[in-house]
N, C-alpha and C positions, 0 to 999 in steps of 0.2 A: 504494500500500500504506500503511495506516495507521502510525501511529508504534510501536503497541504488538504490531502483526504482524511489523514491524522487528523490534522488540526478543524476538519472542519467538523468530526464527531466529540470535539470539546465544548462542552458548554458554552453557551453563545455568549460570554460575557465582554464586557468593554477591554478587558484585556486580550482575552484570546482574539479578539477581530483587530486589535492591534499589530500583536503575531504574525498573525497572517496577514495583514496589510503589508508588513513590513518583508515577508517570505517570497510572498509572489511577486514583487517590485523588483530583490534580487535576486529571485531565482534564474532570469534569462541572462545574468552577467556573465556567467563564465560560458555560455553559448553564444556569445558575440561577442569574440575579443574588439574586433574594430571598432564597437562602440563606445568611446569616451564619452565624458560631457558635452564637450564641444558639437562634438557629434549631436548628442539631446538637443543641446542649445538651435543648432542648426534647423531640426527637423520641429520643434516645438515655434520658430520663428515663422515655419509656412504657415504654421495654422493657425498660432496666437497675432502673430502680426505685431499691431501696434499697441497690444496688450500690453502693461507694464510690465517690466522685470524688474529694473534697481532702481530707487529713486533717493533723492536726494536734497537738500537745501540748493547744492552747487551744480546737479544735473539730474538727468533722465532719461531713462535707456530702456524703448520698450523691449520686446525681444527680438524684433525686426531688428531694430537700432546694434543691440547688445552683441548679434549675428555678426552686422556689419564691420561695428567696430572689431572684434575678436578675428574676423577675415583681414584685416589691415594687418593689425600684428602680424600675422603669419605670413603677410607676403613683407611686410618690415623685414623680418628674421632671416626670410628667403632671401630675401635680396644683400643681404647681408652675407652669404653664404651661410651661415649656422646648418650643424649638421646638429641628426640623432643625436641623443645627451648631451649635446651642447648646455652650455650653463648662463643664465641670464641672469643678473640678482636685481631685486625691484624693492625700491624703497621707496613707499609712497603713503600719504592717511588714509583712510577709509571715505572711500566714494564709489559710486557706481563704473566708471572709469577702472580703475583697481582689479577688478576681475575680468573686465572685457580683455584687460591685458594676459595674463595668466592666461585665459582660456586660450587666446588667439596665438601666444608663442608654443603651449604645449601639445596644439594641435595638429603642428608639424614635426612634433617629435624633440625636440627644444624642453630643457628643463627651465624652471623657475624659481629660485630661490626665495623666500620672502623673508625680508630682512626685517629686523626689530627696529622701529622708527626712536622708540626709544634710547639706542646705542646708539656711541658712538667710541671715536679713538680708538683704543686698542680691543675693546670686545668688538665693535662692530668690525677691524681689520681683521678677526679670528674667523668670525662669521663669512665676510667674505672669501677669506681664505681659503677655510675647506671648503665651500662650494667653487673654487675654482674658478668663476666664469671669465666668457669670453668680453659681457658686456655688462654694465648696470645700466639700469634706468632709475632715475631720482626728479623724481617732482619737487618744481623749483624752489620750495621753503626746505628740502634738504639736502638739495646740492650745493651748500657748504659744507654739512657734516660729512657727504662722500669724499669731497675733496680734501678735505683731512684727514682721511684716511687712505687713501691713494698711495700716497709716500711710505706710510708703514706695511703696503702690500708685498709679498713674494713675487708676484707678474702683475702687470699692467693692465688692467683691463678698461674699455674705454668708457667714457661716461658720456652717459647722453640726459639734458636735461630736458624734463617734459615740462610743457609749457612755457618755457624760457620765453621771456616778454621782451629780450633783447639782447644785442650782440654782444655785451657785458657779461653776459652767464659764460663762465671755462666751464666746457660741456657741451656737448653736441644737441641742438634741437633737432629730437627725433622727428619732426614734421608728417606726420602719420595721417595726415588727409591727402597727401600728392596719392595715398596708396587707394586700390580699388577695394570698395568693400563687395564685392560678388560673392558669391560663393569659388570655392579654390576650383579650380580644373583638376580634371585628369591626374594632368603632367604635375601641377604643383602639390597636391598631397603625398606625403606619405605614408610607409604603413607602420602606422603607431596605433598599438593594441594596449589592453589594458593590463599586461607584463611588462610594458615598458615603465620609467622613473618618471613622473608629472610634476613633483614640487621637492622641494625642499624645505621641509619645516622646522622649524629649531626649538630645542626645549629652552627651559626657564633662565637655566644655569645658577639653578640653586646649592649644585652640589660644584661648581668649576664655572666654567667657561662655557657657552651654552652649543649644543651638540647638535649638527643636523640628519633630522631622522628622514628617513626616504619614504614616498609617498610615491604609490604606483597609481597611475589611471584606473586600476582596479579598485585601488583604496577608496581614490574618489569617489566612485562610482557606489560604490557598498556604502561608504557615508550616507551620500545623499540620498540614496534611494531607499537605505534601510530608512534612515531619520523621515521622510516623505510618509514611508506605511507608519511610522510610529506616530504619527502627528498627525493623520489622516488629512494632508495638503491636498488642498484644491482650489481649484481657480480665485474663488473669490478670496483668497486666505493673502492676509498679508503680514508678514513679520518682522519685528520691531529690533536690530540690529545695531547695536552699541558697541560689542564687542571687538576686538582687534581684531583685521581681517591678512594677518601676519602669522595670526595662532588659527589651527585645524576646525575650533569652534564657530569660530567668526568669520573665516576668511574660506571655510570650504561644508564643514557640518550644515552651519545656518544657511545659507545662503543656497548652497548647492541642493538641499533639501527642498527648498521653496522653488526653485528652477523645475525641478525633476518633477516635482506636483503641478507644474504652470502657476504658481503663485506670485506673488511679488513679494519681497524684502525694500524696509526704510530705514537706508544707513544714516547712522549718525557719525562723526567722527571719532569724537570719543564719549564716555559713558557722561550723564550728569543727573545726580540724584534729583535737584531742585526742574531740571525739564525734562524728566522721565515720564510724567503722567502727561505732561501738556505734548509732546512729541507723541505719543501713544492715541493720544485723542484725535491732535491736528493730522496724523496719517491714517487713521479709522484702522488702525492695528487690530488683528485677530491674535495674533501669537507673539511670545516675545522668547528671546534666549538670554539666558543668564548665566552666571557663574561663579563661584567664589564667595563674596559678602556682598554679593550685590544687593541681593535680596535685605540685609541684615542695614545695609546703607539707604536703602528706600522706607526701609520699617521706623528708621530715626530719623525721617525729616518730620515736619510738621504738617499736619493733615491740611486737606488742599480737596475741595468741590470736585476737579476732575480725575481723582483717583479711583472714583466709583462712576464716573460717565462713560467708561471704556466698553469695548466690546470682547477684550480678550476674554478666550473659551479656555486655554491653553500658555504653561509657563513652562519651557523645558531648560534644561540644563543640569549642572552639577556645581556641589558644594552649599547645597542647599542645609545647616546645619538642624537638629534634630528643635533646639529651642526657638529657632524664628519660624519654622516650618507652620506652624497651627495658626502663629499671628500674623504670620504675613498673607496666607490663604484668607484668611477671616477679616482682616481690615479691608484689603481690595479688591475683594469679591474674586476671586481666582477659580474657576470651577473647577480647574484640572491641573495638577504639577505632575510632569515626567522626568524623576531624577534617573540622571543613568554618570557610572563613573566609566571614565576610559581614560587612555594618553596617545598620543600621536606617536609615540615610539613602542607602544603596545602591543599586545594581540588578543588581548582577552577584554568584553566589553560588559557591563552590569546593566542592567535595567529596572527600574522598578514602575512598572508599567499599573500598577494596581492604585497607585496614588495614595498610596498610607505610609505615613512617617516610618522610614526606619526601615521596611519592609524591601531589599538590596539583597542581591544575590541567587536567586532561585533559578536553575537550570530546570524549564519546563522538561517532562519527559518528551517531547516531540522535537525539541531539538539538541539532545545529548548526541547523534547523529552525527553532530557539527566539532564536538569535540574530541 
């Protein structure tokens, strides 16, 4: 009996159709290695069109748009010669921009590095370092911290400054509108499968120097598509994205998940407790992602009319702790928390898909299979 005939003789609860939302979204991945995200992205742009994808204070990219742009990248890269595993490192804030890149270099097989905006000097030369690349890109409020770090590199790699407003920036303006946003040909694709390396993401560096851990197209893929059935994404779903889109959460779980469902995500750049509810409202957010004390920093501001005028259905993320858990559900109306623990250097994932404090770790019998 299959896995998903298993699951479907389980009591029909809010959990198990979560399961299995999340079963049959990845069960087609490893029967179609050539399908990446980008891939998704592509085929979800015939149909969604001018549907929203990313949006933002600074921009907006439906998925027509987001298509388009992610097709520049790639012939950017091409033209550049960049081969397979080639290495790109991108140090950019969160905006919808941000992943059209990523999607659009690793679509030709081209890795990406995402660098911690945060760093600089000698961690961010270390970060650079193991990743090796051939090129960075840095959006023009941080191409002076690349270029302070340049000198302290092993090899040279070149710097191109996105959006450079003038001939002043040391740094190449990547100028990425001369490129065609078409769909690739033939001739310019290649064949990158979800075996091959897509990102490079780096841990904390709480224990050293921070380490980057390899991120297959595959990876991608299972992120976003597991997290999509876990969250039952759909069209009209839109989610509320604060988080660093540099770390696996933010920059490929959240986001990549809301794609894969045809949803939209509303990046902010970075997190802020006092415009958390009023950004939640003013994007008619259905879901948000959290992590850490975020939840625990929102529970100590001072009550505020629109933290109850929301529509969120849905809180997912990790580090949700046992004593804010009941008050932070119970102040702003939260109908559903999905804590699950994981690491982007990982291989083991927890779920607590039943929504009760505490309740972390449970291997359903129907998928011990997997382990």
């Amino acid at each position: 009996m299959s896995t998903i005939a298993e699951l479907a003789r389980v009591e029909k609860t809010s959990p198990a159709k979560a399961w299995m939302r999340a079963l049959e979204l990845t069960a087609p991945i490893a029967r179609n290695p050539g399908r990446t995200l980008p891939v998704v992205v592509e085929d979800l742009a015939k149909r969604l069109g001018s549907v929203p994808a990313l949006v933002s204070d600074q921009e907006q990219l439906t998925y027509l748009a987001l298509s388009e742009r992610a097709n520049r990248y790639a012939r950017w890269a091409l033209t550049l010669g960049l081969r397979k595993s080639d290495v790109v490192c991108l140090l950019m804030a969160n905006r919808p921009e941000y992943m059209a890149i990523w999607l659009g270099i690793t679509s030709v097989g081209v890795v990406v590095s995402l660098l911690n905006t945060n760093l600089s000097g000698a961690s961010l030369a270390h970060c650079i370092d193991v990743a090796a690349p051939k090129h960075i890109i840095a959006s023009e409020e941080f191409a002076p911290t690349a270029r302070a770090a340049l000198p302290q590199l092993k090899d040279r790699p070149v710097l191109w400054v996105h959006g450079a407003r003038s001939s002043e920036s040391e740094g190449k303006d990547i100028e990425i509108e001369k490129f065609s946003g078409e769909a690739l040909t033939l001739n310019e694709r290649r064949d990158t499968t979800i075996n091959d390396r897509a990102l490079y993401i780096y841990t904390s560096g709480t224990t050293g120097l921070p380490k980057a851990a390899n991120v297959s197209h595959g990876r991608v893929m299972q992120w976003s598509h597991w997290f999509a059935g876990m969250m039952d994404v759909h069209q009209t779903d839109r989610l509320y994205n604060c988080l660093p889109m540099y770390h696996s959460v933010g920059g490929v779980q959240a986001t990549g998940a809301m794609l894969a469902g045809g949803g939209s995500v509303a990046i902010r750049e970075k997190f802020s407790a006092s415009q958390f509810w009023s950004d939640i409202v003013r994007w008619d957010c259905t879901l948000f992602q959290y992590i850490g004390e975020l939840c625990r920093y929102l529970l100590n501001t001072s009550e505020c009319q629109l933290e109850q005028q929301h529509r969120i259905r849905l809180a997912c993320g990790n580090g949700l702790s046992a004593e804010v858990w009941g008050a932070f559900k119970d102040r702003f109306h939260i109908p559903r928390i999905l804590e699950f623990y994981a690491a982007t250097e990982g291989n083991v994932s927890l779920f607590n898909v039943h929504g009760k404090r505490g309740a972390i770790g449970q291997v359903p019998p129907y998928l011990t299979h997997r382990f």
